[in-house]
LOMARLO-902910 format. One record per atom (N, C-alpha, C, CB): residue in one letter; y, z negated, x negated. Coordinates in steps of 0.001 Angstrom, whole numbers, plus 500000, padded with zeros to 6 digits. Glycine has a CB too. Example, Ala and Ser with C-alpha at 12.3 -4.5 7.8 and 13.67 -1.06 7.14 Angstrom:
A494310492200486810
A495500492200487700
A496700492200486800
A495527490954488692
S497750492920487150
S498940492860486330
S500030492130487100
S499402494275485916
***
This chain:
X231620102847399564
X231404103512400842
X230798102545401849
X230500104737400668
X230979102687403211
X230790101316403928
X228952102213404134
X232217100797405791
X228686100795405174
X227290101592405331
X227238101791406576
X225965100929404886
X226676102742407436
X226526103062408647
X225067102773409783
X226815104330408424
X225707102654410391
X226617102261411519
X227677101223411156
X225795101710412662
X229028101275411241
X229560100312411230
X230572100015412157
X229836100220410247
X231524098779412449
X232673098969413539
X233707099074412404
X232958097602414817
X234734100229412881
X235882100579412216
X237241100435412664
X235763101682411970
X237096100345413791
X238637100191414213
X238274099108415366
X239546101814414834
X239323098319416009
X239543097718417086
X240506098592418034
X240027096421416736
X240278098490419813
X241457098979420350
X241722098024421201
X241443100277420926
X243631097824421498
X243639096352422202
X245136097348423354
X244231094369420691
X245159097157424227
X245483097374425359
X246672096175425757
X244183097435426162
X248245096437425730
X248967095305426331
X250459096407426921
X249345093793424907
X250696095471427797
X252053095858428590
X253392096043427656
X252396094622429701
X253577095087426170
X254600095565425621
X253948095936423879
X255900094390425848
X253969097047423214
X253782097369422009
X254482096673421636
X253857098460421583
X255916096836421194
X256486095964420224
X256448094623419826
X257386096040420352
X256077093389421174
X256325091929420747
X254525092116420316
X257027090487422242
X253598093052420703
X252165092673420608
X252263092663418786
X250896093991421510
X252560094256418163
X252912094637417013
X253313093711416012
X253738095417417180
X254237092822416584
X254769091804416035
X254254090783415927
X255613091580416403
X253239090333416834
X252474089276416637
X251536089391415797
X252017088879417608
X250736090183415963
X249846090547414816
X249943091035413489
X249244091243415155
X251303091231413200
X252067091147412088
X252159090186411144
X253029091258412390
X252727088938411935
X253000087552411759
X251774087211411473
X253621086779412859
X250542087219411997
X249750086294412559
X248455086451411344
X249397086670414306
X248285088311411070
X247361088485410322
X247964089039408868
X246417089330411043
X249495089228408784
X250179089512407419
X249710090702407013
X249941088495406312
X249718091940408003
X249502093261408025
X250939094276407777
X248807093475409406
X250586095025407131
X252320096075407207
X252331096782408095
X252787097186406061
X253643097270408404
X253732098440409306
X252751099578409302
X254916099004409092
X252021100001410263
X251342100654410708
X251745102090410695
X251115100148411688
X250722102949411357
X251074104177411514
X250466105203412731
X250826104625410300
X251433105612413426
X250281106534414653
X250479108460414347
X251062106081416914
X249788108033416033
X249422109626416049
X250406110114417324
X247502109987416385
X251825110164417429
X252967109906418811
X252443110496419646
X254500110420418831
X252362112158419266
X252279113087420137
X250449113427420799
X253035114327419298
X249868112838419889
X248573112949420353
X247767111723421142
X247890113299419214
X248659110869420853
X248480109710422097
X249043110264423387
X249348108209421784
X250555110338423496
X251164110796424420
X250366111690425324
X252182111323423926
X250014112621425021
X249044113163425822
X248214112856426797
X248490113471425314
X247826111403426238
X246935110633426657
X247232109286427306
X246231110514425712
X249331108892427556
X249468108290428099
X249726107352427322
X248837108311428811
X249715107093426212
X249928105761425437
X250835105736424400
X248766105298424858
X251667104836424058
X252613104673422731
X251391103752421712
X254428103572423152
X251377103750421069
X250577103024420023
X250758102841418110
X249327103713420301
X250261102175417641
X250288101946416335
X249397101169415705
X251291101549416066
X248598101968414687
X247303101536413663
X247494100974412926
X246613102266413006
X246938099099412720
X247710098489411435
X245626098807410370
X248659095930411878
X246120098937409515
X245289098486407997
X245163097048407817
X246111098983406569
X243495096829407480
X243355095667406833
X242930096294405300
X242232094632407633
X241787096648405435
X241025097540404080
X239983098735404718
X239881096295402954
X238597098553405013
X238359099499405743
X238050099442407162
X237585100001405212
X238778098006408049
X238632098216409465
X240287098276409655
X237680096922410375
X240587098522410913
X241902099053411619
X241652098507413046
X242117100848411590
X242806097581412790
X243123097024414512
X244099098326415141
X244286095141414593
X243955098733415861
X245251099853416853
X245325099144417793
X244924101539417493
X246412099153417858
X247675098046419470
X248029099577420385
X250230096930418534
X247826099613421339
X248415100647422528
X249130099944423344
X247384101400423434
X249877100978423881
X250668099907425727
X251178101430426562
X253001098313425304
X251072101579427492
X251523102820428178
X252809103339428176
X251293102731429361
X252256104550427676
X253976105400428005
X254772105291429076
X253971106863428117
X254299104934430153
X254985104668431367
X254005103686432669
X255412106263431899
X254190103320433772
X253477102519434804
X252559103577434809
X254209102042436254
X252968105127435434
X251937105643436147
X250906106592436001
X252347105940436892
X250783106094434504
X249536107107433877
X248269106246434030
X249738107573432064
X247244106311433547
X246146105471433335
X245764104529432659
X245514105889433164
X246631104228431407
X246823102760430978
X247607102102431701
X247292102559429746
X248457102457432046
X249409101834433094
X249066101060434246
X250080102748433622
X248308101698434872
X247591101612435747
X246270100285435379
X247203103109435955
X245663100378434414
X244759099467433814
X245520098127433545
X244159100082432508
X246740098313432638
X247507097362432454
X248133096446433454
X248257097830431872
X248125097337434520
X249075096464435859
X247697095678436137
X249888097623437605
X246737095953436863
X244978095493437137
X244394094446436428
X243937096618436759
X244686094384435323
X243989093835434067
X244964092766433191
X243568095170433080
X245863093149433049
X247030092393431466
X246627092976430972
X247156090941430615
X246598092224429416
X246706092205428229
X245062092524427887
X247432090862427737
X244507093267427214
X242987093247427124
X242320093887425737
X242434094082428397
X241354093429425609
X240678094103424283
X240098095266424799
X239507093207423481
X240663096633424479
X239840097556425312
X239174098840424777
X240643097966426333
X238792099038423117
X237631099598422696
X237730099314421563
X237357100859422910
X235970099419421526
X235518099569420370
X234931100404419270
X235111099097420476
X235454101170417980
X235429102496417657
X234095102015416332
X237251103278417153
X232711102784416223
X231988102409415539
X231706103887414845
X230989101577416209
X231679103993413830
X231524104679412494
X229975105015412803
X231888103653410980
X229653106259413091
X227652106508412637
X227642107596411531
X226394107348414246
X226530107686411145
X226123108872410109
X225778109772410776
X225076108693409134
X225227110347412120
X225228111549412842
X225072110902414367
X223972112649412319
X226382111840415123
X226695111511415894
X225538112163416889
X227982111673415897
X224885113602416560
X223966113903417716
X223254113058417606
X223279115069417855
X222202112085416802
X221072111671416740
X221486110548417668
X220470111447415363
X222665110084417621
X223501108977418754
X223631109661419711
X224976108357418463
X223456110365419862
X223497111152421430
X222202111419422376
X224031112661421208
X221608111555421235
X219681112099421847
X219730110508422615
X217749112388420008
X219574109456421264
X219479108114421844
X219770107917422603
X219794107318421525
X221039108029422790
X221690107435424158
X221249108177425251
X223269107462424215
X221160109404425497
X220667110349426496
X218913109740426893
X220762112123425708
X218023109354425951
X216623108723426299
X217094107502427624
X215812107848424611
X218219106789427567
X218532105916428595
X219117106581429402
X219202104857428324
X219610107614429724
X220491108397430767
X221857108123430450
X220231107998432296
X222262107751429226
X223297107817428978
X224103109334428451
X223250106833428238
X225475109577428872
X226173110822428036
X227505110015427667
X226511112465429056
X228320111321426990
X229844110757426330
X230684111230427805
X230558111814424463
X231799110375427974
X232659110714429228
X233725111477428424
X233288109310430203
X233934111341427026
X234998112236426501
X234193112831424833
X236725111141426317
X234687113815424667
X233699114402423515
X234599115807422999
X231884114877424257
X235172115310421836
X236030116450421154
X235999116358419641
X237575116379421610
X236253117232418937
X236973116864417641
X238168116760417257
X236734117452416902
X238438115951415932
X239559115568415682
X239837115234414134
X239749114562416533
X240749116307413739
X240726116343412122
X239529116781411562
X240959115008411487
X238505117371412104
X237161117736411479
X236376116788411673
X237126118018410111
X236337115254412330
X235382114782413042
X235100114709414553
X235378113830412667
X233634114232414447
X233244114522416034
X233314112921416605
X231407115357416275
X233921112813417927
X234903111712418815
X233909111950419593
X236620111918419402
X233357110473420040
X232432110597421287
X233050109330422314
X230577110350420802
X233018108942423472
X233657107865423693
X233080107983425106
X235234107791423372
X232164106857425753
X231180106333426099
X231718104942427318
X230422105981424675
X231211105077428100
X231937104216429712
X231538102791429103
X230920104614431761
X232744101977429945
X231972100390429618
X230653100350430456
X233029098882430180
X230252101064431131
X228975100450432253
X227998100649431372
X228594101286433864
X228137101501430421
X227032101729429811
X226921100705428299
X227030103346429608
X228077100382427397
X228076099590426808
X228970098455426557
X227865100060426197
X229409097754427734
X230387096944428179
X231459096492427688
X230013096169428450
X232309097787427024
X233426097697426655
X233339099423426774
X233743096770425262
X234539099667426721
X234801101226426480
X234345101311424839
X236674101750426803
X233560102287424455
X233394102341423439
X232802103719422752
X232825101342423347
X233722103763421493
X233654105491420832
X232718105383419362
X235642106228420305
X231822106350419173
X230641106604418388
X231496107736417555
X229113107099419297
X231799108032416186
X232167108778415622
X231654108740414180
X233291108744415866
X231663110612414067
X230646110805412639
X232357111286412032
X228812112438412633
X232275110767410568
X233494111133410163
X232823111783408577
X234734109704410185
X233825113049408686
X233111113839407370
X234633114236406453
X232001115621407984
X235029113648405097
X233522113655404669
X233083111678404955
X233396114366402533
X231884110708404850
X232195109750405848
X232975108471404891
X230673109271406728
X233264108953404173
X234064107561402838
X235744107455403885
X234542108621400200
X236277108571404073
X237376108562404893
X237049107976406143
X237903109832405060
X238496108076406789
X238969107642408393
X239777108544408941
X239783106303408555
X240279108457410280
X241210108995411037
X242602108536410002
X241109108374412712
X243468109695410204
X244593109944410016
X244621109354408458
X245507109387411143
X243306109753408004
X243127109864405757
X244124110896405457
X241152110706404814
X244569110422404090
X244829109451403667
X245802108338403436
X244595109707403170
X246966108755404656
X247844107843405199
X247416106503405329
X248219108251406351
X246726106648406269
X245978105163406832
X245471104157405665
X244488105538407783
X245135104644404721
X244822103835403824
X246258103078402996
X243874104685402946
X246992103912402913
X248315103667402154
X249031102074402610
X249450105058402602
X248359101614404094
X249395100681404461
X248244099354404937
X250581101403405840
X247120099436403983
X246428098091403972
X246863096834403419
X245374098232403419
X246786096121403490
X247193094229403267
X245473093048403606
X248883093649405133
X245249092285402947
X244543091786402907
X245106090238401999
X243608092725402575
X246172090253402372
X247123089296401802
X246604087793402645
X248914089861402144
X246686087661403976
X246218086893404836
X244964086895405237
X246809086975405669
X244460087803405767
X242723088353406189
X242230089452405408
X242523088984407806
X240575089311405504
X240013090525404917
X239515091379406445
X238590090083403685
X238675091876406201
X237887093005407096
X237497092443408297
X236567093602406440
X237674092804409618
X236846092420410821
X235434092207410641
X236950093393411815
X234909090167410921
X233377090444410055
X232887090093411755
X232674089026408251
X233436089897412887
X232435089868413889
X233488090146415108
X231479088376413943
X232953090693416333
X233425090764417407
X232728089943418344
X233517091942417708
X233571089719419711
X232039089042420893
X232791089950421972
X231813086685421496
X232035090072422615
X231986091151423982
X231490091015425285
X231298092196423737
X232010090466425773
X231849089327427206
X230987090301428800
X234095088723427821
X229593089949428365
X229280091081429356
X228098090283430314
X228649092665428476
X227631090741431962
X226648090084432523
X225194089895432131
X226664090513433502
X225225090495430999
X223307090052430228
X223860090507429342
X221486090794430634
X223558089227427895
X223894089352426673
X222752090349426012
X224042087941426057
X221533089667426153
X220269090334425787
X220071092330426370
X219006089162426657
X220441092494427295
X220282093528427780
X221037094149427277
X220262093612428839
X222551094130426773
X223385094789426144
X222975094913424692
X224592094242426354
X222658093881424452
X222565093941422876
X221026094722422350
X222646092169422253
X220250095081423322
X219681095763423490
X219610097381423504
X219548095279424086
X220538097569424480
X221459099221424648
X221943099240423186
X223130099317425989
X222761098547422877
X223347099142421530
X222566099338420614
X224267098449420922
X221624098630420064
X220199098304418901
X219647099783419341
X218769096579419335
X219513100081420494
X218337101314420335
X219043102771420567
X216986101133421625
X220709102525421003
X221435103912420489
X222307103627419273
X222444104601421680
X222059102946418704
X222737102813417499
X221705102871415948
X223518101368417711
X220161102375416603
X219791102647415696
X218749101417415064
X220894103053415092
X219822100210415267
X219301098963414221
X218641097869415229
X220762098137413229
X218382096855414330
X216985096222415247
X218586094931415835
X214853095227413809
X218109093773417004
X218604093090417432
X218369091881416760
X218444093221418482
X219512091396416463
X219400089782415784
X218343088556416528
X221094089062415909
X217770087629415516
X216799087005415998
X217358085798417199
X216043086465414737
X218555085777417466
X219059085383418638
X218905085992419639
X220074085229418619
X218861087229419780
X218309088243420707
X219662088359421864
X216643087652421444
X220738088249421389
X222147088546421545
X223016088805420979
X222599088030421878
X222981089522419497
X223753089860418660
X222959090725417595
X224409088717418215
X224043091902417065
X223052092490415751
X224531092872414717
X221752094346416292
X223878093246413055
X224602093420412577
X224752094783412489
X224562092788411793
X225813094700411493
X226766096422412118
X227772096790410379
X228644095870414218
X226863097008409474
X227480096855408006
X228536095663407730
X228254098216407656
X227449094411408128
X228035093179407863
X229268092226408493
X228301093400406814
X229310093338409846
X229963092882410845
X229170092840412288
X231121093657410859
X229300091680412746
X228494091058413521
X229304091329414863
X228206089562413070
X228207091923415986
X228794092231417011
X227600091814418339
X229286093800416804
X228601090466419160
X227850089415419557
X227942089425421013
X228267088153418944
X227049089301421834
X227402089671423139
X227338087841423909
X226080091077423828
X228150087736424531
X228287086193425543
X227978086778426881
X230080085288425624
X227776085699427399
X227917085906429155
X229374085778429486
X227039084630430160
X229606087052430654
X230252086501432109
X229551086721433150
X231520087055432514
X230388086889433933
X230281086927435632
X230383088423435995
X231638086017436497
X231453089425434914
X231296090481434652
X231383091386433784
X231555090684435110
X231470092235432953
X231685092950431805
X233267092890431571
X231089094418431946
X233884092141430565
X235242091590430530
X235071092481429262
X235680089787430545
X234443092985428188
X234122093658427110
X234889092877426100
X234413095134427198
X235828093749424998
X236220092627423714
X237065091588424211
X237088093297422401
X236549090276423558
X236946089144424092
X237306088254422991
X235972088615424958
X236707088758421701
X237034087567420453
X237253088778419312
X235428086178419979
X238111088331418253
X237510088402417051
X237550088190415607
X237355089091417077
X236599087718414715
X236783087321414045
X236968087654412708
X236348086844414308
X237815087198411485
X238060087505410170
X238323086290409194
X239163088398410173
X237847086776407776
X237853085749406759
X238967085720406876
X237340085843405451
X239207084201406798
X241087083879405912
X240849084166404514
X241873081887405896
X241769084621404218
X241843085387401970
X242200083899401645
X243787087079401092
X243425082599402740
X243501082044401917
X242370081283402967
X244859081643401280
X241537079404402165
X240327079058403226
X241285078231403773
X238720078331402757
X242644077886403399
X243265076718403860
X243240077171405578
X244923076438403045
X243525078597405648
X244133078757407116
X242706079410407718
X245752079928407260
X241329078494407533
X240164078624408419
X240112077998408989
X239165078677408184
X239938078313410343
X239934077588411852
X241115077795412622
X239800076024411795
X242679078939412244
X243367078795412773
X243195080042414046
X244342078602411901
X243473080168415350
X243555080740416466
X244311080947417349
X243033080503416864
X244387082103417995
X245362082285418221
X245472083435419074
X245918082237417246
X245928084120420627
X245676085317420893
X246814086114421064
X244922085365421863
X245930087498420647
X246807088452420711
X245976089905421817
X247196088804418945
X247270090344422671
X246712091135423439
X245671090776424261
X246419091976422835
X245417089151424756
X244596088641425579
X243278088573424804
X244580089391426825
X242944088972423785
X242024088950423038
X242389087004422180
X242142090607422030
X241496086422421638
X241304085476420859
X240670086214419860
X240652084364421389
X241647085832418586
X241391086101416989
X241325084721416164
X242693087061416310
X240483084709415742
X239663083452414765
X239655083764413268
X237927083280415174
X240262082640412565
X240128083132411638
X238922082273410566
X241474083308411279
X238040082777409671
X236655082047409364
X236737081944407924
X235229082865409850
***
C-alpha cells in the first residue's frame, strides 16, 4: 500500500493526443492505456491513462479549438498541466487549506472517491487532492492496473514545478498537505517522491520529471514530451 500523501498520477496537456501517446510510448516502454471517453468529453478533452505500477502519466489534448483546453492549448502549447496527489482524508486537506484562505474550484465524487482540484495561484500548477477508498486502489480500479509496464522505467520518483518563490510554495504545500519541508527549504517528500519547486519569472507549474531507468544503462537519457522534460535517473 503506498503511503500517504503521495503523487499518483501526472496530467500533461498537448495539441495532438496521438503523436504525444506515441512518444511516450516509445520513450518510457508503457502499453496502451486506457480512458474515461465520455467523462472527459464532458469536460472538453480526448485523453488516455498510461500505467507504470502505482503512478499514472494521463496525456489529454482537446476535443475541439473552442472549449477550454483548447483555448489553453492555443495560449500555452504543449504543457505539464496537473498534478493529482493521493491523501488519507481529504476534509482534513481542506480545513488546511481553508486556514490560508484557500478552497477547491472543482469538488465532486467519482467512483466512490472524493475529487478536489485546487487553482494554480494557489499551488502553482493546477492541482487535485483526492481521498480514494478503499485507498490501496485508483481511478478507473481495476482496469488501470491491468496495463502497467515497468519494462523501461519504474514509478515517478520526483517532479519540479516552476513557480515565482520556490520557498513560499513549498511551504503552501508542507502545511496543506501535512508534511514538514525538505532541508533545502524548496522541496519535500511525498511517499518517496520528491516534489521540487525552481524559480521563474512566473508560475509555469510542471516542468520536469523524473524516473528510475529499470535498465541503469539508459540513466541520463532526456527527452520532452508534451513540453514537459522527462529524465531518466
Amino acid at each position: 500500500m503506498v503511503a500517504l500523501p503521495a503523487i499518483r498520477q501526472l496530467v500533461f496537456l498537448a495539441a495532438d493526443l496521438e503523436s504525444t501517446i506515441a512518444a511516450a510510448r516509445q520513450h518510457l516502454g508503457l502499453k496502451p492505456g486506457i480512458n474515461d471517453a465520455e467523462g472527459m468529453a464532458k469536460l472538453g478533452f480526448v485523453h488516455e491513462v498510461l500505467t507504470i505500477d502505482q503512478t499514472f502519466l494521463e496525456f489529454t489534448a482537446p476535443l475541439s479549438d473552442d472549449t477550454m483546453p483548447g483555448r489553453l492549448v492555443a495560449r500555452k502549447g504543449d504543457i505539464g498541466y496537473m498534478v493529482v496527489i493521493q491523501v488519507a482524508d481529504v476534509e482534513a486537506t481542506k480545513a488546511r487549506a481553508a486556514e490560508r484562505g484557500m478552497k477547491p474550484v472543482f469538488e465532486e465524487p467519482y467512483e466512490g472517491h472524493s475529487i478536489t482540484q485546487w487553482h494554480p495561484r494557489s499551488f502553482g500548477t493546477l492541482a487535485e487532492f483526492d481521498q480514494i477508498r478503499p485507498p490501496e486502489t485508483w481511478h478507473m480500479a481495476p482496469r488501470i492496473f491491468e496495463h502497467g509496464s515497468t519494462e523501461v522505467v519504474q514509478d515517478v520518483s520526483a517532479i519540479e514545478l516552476a513557480v515565482s518563490d520556490p520557498p513560499a510554495m513549498a511551504a503552501v504545500w508542507a502545511a496543506v498537505l501535512d508534511v514538514p519541508v525538505a532541508p533545502d527549504g524548496a522541496s519535500l517528500e511525498l511517499s518517496g517522491c520528491t516534489a521540487r519547486f525552481v524559480r521563474a519569472e512566473a508560475n509555469a507549474g510542471l516542468v520536469a520529471v523524473e524516473l528510475p531507468a529499470t535498465d541503469r544503462a539508459n540513466t541520463g537519457r532526456v527527452f520532452t514530451i508534451s513540453g514537459v522534460e522527462f529524465r531518466l535517473v
